[in-house]
DOTOR-327846 format. One record per residue (C-alpha): x, y, z; residue number from 1. Coordinates in steps of 0.5 Angstrom, whole numbers, plus 2048, in hexadecimal, padded with zeros to 3 digits. Each point is the difference from the previous one (the first is absolute). Layout:
BEGIN
{pavex {X; Y; Z}; NUM}
...
END
This chain:
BEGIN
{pavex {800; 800; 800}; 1}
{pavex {806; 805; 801}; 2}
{pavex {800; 801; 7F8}; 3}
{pavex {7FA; 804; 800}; 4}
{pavex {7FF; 807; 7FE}; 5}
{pavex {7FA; 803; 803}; 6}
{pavex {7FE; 7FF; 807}; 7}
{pavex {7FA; 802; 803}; 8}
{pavex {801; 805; 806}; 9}
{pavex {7F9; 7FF; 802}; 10}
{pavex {7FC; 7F8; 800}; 11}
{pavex {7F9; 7FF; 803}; 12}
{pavex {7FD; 7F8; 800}; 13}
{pavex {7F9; 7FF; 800}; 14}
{pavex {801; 7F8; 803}; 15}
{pavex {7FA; 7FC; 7FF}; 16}
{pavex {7FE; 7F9; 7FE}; 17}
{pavex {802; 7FD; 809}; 18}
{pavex {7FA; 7FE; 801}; 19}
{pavex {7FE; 7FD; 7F9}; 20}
{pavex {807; 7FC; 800}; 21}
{pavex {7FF; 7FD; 806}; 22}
{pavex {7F8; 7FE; 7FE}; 23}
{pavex {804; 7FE; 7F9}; 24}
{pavex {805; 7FB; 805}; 25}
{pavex {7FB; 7FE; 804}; 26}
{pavex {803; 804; 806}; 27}
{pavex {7FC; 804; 805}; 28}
{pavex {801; 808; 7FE}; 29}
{pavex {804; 801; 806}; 30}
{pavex {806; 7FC; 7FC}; 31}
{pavex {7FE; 804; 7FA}; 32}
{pavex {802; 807; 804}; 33}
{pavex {806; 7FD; 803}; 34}
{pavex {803; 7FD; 7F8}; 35}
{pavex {7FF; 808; 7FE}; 36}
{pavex {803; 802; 806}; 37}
{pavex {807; 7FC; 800}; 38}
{pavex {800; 802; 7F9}; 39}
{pavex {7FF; 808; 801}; 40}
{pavex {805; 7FF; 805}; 41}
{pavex {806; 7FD; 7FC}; 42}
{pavex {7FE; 806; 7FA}; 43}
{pavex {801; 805; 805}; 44}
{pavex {807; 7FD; 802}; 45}
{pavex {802; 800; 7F9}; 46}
{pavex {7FD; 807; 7FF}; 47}
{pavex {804; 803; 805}; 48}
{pavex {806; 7FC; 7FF}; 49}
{pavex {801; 7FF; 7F9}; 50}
{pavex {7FE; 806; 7FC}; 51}
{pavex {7FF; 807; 800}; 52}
{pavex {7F8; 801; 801}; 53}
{pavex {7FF; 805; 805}; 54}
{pavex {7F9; 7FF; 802}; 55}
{pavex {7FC; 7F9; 801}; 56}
{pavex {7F8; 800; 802}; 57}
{pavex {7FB; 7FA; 800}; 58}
{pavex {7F9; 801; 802}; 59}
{pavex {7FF; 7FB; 805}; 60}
{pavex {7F9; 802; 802}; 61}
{pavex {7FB; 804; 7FC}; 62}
{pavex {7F9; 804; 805}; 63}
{pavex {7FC; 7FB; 7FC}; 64}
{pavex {804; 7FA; 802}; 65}
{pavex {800; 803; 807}; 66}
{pavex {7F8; 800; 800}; 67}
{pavex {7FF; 7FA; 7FC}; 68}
{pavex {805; 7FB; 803}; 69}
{pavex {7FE; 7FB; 807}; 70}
{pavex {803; 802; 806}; 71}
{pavex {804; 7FB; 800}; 72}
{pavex {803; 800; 7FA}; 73}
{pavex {803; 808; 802}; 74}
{pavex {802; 7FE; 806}; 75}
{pavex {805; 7FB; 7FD}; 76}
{pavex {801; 805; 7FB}; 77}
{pavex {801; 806; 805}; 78}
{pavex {806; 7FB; 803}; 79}
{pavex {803; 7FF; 7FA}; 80}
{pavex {801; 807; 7FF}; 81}
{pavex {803; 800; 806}; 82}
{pavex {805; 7FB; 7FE}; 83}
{pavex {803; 804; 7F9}; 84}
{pavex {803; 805; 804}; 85}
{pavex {803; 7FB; 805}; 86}
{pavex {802; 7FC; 7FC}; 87}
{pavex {803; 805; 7FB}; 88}
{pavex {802; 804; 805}; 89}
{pavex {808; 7FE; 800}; 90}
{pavex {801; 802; 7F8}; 91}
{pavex {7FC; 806; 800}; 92}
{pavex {804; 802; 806}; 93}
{pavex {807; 7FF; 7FC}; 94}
{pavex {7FE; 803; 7FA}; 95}
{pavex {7FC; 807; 803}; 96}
{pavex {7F9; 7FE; 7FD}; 97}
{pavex {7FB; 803; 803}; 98}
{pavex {7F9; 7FD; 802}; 99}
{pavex {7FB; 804; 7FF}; 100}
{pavex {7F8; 7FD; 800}; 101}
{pavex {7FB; 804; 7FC}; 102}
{pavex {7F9; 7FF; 803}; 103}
{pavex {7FA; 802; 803}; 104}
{pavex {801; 7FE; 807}; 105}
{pavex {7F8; 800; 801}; 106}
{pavex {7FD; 7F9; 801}; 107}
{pavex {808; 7FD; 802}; 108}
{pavex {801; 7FE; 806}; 109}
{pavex {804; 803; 805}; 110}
{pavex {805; 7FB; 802}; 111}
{pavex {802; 800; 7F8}; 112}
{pavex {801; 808; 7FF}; 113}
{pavex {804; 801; 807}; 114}
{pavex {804; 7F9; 7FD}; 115}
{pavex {801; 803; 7F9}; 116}
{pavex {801; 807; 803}; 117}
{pavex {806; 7FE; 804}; 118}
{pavex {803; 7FD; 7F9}; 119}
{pavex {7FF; 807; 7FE}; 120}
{pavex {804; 803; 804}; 121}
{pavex {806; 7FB; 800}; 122}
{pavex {7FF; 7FF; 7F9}; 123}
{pavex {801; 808; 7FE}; 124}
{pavex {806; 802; 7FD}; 125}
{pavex {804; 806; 7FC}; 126}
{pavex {7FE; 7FB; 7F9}; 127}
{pavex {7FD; 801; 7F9}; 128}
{pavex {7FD; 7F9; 802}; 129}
{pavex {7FA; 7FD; 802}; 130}
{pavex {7FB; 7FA; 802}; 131}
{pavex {7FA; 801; 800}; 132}
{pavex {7FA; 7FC; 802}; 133}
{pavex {7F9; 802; 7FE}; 134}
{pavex {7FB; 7FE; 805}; 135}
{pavex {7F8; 802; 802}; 136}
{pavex {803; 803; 7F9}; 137}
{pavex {7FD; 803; 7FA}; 138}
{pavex {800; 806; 7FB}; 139}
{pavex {7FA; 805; 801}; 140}
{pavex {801; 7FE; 807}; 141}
{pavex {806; 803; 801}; 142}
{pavex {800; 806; 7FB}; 143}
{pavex {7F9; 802; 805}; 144}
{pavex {805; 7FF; 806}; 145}
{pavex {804; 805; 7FE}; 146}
{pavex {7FA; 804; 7FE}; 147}
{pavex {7FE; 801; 807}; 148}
{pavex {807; 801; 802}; 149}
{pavex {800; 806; 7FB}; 150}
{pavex {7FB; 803; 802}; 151}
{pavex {801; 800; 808}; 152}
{pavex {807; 805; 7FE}; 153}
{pavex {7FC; 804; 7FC}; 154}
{pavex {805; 7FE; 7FA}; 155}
{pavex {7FE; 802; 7F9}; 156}
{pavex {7FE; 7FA; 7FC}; 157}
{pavex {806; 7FF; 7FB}; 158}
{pavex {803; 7FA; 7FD}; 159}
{pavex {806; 801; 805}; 160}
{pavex {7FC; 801; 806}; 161}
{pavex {7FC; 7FA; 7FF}; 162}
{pavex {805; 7FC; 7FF}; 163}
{pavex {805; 801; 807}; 164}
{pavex {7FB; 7FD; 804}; 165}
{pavex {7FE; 7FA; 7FB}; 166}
{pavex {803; 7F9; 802}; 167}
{pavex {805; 7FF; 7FB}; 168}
{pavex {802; 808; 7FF}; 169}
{pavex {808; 801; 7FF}; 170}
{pavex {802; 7FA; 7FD}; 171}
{pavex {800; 7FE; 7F8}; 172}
{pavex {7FA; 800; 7FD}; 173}
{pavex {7FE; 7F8; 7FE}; 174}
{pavex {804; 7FE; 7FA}; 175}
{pavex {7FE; 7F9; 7FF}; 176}
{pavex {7FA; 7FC; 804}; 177}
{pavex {800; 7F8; 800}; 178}
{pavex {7F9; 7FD; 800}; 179}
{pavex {800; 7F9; 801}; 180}
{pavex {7FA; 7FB; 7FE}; 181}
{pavex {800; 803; 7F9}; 182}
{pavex {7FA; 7FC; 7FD}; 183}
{pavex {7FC; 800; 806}; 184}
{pavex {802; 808; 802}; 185}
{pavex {802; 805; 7FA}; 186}
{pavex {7FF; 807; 803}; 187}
{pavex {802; 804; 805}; 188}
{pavex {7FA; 800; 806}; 189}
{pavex {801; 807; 802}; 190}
{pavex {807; 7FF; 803}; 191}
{pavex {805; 808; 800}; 192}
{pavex {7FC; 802; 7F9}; 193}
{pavex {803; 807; 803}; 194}
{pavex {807; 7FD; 7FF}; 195}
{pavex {800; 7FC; 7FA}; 196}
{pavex {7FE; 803; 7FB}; 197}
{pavex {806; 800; 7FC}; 198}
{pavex {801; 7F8; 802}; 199}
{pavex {802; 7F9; 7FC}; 200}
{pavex {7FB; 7FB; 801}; 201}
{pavex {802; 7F9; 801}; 202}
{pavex {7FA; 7FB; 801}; 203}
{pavex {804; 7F9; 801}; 204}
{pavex {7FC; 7FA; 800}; 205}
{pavex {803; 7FD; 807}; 206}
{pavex {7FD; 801; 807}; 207}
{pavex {803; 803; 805}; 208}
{pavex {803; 7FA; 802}; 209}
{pavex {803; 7FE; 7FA}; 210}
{pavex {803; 808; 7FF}; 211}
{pavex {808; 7FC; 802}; 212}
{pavex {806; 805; 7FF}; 213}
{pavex {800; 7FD; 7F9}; 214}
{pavex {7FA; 803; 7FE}; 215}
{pavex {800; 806; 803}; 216}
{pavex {807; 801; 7FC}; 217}
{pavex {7FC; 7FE; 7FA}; 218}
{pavex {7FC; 807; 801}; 219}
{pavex {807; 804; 801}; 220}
{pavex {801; 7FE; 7F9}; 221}
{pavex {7FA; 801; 7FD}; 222}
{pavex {800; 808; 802}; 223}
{pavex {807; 7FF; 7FE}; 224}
{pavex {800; 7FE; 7F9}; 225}
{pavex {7F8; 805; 800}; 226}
{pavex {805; 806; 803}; 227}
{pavex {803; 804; 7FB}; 228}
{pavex {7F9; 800; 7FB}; 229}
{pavex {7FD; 804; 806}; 230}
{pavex {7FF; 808; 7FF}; 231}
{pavex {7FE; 801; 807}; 232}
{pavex {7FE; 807; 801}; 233}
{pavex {801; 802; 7F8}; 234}
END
């Protein structure tokens, strides 16, 4: 992969197809959220160990996720969160990756957001690179959020206002998003439209507990080769 000509600053997946992989495999849903998240994991290591990218964000859990899914299952969830931090805690810690969480912190447990706040705060460093979980996460959801912000400083609605009190606001916008389960989920289902308008799309036919480092390098060749053909902003 070290002979690639363009990265992108900014990657964003969409990690679908846990819960149809298991049902497929004949395992519980709780199996199919653990495959996808061994596998998200050892592309974060790969990210930020072995290539240039600067930000990486995965939408974990959308609020329509968070009203339609059983307690039960968000509560494994909501620990499985837990884990990335921990688990990734010693590699962000060496190569000064921030972890930052974009998130509507009503409806989530407080257990979660005091754990995840105190990562925030070990995990903050002087760098141009950043880890973002999506939670209790989606796009109008958060531009309405910085609305209300906005409007409690009395601040005059431009584009630069807004956005310093939006979730991803200081880091590159999107360049490249990742959806897995192409066949099942060709679309975007409301996931940073502020910050992707002028993103690649790759719909990969794999389930998140397929998408393998293997898989995701398959991509970074895809915006390789489609990169120079791109008039972004002309």
């Amino acid at each position: 992969m070290n002979n690639l000509k363009h990265y992108p600053e900014h990657v964003a997946i969409i990690p679908d197809g846990n819960r149809t992989w298991a049902k497929e495999h004949w395992f519980p849903s709780f199996s199919g959220h653990l495959e996808g998240f061994n596998r998200i994991v050892e592309i974060w290591k790969y990210i930020f160990t072995q290539t240039p990218i600067k930000v990486y964000t995965v939408w974990w859990l959308s609020t329509e996720n968070l009203k339609n899914r059983s307690q039960q299952e968000l509560d494994y969830l909501f620990e499985l969160y837990k884990k990335i931090p921990t688990d990734l805690f010693d590699m962000l810690k060496e190569n000064k990756v921030n972890f930052r969480v974009a998130w509507n912190r009503k409806g989530l447990p407080q257990h979660l957001l005091n754990f995840l706040d105190k990562k925030i705060e070990e995990l903050t460093f002087d760098t141009d690179r950043y880890m973002f979980l999506a939670i209790n996460y989606w796009w109008q959801d958060e531009i309405l959020r910085a609305m209300e912000k906005l409007c409690e400083n009395n601040e005059k609605p431009t584009k630069e206002n807004l956005e310093k009190y939006m979730d991803f606001w200081n880091v590159p916008p999107v360049q490249l998003v990742i959806r897995t389960k192409q066949k099942l989920a060709q679309r975007l289902s409301g996931f940073m439209l502020w910050w992707i308008g002028y993103a690649q799309l790759y719909f990969t036919p794999k389930y998140c507990p397929e998408l393998t480092v293997e898989e995701f390098q398959k991509a970074l060749t895809w915006y390789d080769q489609t990169a120079e053909t791109q008039n972004y902003w002309k």
